[in-house]
C-alpha positions in Angstrom: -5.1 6.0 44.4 -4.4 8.0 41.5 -4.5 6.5 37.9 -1.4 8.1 36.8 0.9 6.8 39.7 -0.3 3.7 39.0 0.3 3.1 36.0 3.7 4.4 36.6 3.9 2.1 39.0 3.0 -0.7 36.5 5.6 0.2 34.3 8.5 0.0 36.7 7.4 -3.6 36.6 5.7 -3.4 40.5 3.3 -5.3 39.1 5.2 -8.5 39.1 5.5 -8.0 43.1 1.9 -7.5 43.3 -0.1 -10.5 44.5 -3.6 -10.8 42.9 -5.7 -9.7 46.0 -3.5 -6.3 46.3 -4.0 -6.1 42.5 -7.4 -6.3 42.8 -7.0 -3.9 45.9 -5.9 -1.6 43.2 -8.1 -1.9 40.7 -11.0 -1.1 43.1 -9.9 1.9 44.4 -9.2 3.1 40.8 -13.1 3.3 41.0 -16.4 1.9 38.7 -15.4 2.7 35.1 -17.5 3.9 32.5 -17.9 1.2 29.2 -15.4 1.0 27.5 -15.7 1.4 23.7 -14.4 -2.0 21.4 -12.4 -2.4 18.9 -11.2 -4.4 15.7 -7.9 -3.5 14.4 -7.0 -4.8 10.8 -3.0 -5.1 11.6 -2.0 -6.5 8.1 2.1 -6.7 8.1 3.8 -6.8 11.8 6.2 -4.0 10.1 3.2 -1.7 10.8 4.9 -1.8 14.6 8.0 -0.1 13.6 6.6 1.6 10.7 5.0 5.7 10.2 2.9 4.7 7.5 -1.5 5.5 7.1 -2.5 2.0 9.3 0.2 2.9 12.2 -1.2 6.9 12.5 -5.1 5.9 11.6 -4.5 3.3 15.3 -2.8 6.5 17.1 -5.2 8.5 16.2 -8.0 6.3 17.3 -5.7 5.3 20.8 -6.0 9.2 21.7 -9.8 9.2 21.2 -9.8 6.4 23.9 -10.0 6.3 27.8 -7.7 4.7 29.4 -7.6 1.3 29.9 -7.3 -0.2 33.2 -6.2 -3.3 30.9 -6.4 -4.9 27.6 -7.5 -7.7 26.3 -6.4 -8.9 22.4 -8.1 -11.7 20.7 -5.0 -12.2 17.8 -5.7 -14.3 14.8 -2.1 -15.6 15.8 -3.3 -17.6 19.0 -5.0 -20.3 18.2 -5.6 -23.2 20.6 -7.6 -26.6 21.1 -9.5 -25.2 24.0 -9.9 -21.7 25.3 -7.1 -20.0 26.9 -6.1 -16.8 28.7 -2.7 -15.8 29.1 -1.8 -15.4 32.9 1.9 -14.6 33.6 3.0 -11.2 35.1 5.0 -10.1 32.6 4.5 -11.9 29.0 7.1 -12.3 26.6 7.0 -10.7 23.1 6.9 -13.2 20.7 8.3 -12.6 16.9 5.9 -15.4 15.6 7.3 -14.5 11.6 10.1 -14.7 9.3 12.0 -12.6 6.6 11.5 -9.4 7.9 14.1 -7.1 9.1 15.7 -7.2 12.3 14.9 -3.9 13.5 11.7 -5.6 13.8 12.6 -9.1 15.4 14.4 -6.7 18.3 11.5 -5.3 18.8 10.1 -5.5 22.3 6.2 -4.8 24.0 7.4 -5.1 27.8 3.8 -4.6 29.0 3.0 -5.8 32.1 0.8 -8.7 32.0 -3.0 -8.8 33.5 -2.9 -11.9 35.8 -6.3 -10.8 38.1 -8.0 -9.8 35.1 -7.2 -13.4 33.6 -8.9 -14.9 36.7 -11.4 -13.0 36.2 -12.3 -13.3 32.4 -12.2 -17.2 33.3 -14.5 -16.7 35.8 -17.1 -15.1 33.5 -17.1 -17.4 30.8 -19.3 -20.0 31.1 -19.6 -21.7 27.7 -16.3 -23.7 28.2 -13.9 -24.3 30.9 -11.1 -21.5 30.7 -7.4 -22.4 31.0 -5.0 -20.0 32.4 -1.6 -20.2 30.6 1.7 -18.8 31.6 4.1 -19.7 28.6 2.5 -18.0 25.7 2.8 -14.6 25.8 1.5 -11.4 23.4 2.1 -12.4 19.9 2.1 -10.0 16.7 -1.0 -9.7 16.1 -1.7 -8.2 19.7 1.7 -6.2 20.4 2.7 -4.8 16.6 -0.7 -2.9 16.8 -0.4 -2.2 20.6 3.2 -0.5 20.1 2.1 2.4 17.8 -1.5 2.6 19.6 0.3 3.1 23.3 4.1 3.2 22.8 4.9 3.4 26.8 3.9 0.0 27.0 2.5 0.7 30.8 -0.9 -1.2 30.3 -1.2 -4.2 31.3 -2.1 -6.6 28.5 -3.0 -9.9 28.2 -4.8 -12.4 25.5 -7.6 -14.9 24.6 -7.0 -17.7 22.3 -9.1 -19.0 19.6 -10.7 -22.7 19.8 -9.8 -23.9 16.0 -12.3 -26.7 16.9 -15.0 -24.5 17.2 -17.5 -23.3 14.4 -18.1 -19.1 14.2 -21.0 -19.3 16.0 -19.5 -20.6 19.0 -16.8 -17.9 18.9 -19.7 -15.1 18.9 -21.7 -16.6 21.8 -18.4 -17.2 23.9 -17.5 -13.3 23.3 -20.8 -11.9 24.5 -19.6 -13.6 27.7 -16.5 -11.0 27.8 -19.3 -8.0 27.8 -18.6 -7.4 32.0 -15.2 -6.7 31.1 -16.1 -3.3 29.4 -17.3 -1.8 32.3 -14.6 -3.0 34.4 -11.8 -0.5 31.9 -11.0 -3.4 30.1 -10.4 -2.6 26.4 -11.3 -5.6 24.4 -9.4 -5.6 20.7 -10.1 -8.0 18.1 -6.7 -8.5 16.2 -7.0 -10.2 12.5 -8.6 -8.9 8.7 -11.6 -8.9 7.0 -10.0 -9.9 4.0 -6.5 -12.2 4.5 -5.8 -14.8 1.7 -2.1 -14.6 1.7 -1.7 -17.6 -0.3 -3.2 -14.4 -3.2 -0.9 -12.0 -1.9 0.6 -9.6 -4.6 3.0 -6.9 -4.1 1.0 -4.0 -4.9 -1.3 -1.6 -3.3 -4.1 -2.8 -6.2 -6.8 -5.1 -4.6 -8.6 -8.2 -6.5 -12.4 -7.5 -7.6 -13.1 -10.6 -4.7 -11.3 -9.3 -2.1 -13.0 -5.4 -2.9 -16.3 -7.0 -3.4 -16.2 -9.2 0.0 -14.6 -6.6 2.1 -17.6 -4.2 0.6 -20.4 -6.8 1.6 -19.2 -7.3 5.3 -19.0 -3.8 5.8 -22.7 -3.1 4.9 -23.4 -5.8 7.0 -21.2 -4.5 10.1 -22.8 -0.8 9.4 -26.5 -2.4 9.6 -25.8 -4.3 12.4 -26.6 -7.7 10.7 -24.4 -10.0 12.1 -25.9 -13.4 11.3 -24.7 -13.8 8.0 -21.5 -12.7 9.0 -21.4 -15.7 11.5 -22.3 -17.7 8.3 -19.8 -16.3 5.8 -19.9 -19.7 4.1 -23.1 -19.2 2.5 -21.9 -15.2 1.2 -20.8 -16.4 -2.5 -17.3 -16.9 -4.0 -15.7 -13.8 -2.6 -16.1 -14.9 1.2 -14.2 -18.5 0.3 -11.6 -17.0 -1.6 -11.6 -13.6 1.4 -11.8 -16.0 4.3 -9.7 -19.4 3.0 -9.3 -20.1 6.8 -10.8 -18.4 9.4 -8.5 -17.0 12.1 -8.0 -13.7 10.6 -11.7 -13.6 10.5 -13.1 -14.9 14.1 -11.5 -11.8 16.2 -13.6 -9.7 14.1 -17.0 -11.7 15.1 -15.6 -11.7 18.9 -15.4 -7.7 18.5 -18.9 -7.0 16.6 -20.6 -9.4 19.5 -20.0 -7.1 22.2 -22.2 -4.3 20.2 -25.0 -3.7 22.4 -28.1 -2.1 21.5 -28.0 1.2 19.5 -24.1 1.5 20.4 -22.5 3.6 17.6 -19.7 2.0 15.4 -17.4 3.6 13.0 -14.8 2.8 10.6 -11.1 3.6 10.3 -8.2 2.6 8.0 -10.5 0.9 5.3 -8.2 0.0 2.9 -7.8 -2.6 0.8 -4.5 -4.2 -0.6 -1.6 -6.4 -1.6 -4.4 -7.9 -4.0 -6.1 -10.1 -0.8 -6.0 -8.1 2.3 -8.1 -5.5 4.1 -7.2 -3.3 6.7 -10.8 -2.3 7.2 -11.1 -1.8 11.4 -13.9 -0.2 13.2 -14.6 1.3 16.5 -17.7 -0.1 18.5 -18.6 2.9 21.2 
């Protein structure tokens, strides 16, 4: 079958008539894919969605440089669960999980279709925890305000992995490595948070504190070396991770994206920018 029809096909919503053995029907004859390359995404402010500004081009930029997904999957900082969960429903919601912005951004809709076979199949390769399907959450900001400048037609389908907030970083890595299968079955995996994201610090100005510079410096010497322990154990980095990282949710998608490096795979930054006093919009590209 080819690719483009199908994808047409998925964004006339034909999906949502599908059941999941014709959708895996589909999928198949779309053929083996290559690996897909990974990716961390510092998304910052949801206005970055409806915005032209240097974060919004920098992710367009990188979306043309990609292949095309068969589907994605977001880990967002804004999902956060007691438990593991993968979203399941045909066609998610999108879900303006935020306040006091303007409404040009609360109308703002991501009608992708949803990845319900893919779901089934994510639970099926993680073994670390038992996986719950859910079909009431939806993509939230932190997957569909980067996903709407990165591929505006909205025709992939998309779907999300929560976060365990019971669970230390380590667990978080080693349940990621589990999602490695995906990237060779055209699955784009995209870890959605920030390096750096102390809002309770937040200034309005594009100047950066010396801790949020000096942290945001340290990680990425680590990321570049490919050092990922002490990443996993922030805690023990100094002063500027504990003020960087005063919660972790912002911080875990990045661990889930740097665990599915594999050996000698090439990783590069993009829109490394620090600011707002305590947040960086560092992201990288694994592949």
């Amino acid at each position: 079958m080819d690719r483009r029809l199908f994808l047409t096909q998925l964004s006339l919503g034909s999906i949502a008539m599908m059941t999941l053995s014709s959708f895996r029907n589909e999928m198949d004859a779309l053929g083996a894919s290559d690996k897909m390359p990974v990716l961390f995404i510092g998304h910052g402010s949801p206005m970055n969605a409806i915005e032209n500004n240097e974060f919004s081009q920098a992710w367009k930029t990188v979306a043309k440089q990609l292949p095309v997904p068969k589907a994605i999957l977001c880990v967002s900082a804004h999902w956060e669960t007691k438990g593991t969960k993968v979203t399941g429903m045909k066609m998610p919601k999108t879900i303006h999980d935020f306040g006091g912005f303007p409404q040009e951004l609360f109308n703002k809709q991501y009608p992708a279709p949803g990845a319900p076979e893919m779901a089934a199949e994510t639970k099926s390769l993680i073994k670390k925890t038992n996986v719950e399907v859910d079909m009431e959450w939806g993509l939230d900001h932190g997957t569909w305000s980067v996903l709407a400048p990165m591929f505006p037609e909205a025709t992939i389908p998309v779907y999300q992995i929560s976060l365990d907030y019971s669970q230390p970083p380590q667990y978080h890595y080693e349940l990621a490595k589990e999602l490695a299968a995906l990237r060779r079955k055209g699955v784009l995996i995209i870890g959605s948070g920030n390096i750096v994201h102390n809002l309770g610090m937040m200034q309005w100005t594009d100047k950066a504190f010396d801790w949020a510079i000096e942290f945001d410096s340290i990680a990425a010497k680590l990321i570049e070396e490919g050092n990922h322990k002490p990443l996993i154990n922030y805690k023990d980095l100094g002063k500027s991770a504990s003020l960087a990282i005063p919660s972790n949710e912002h911080y875990l998608p990045m661990l889930y994206s740097l665990a599915l490096q594999e050996k000698n795979e090439s990783l590069s930054f993009f829109a490394a920018k620090n600011l707002m006093g305590s947040i960086s919009m560092r992201s990288f590209k694994i592949g």
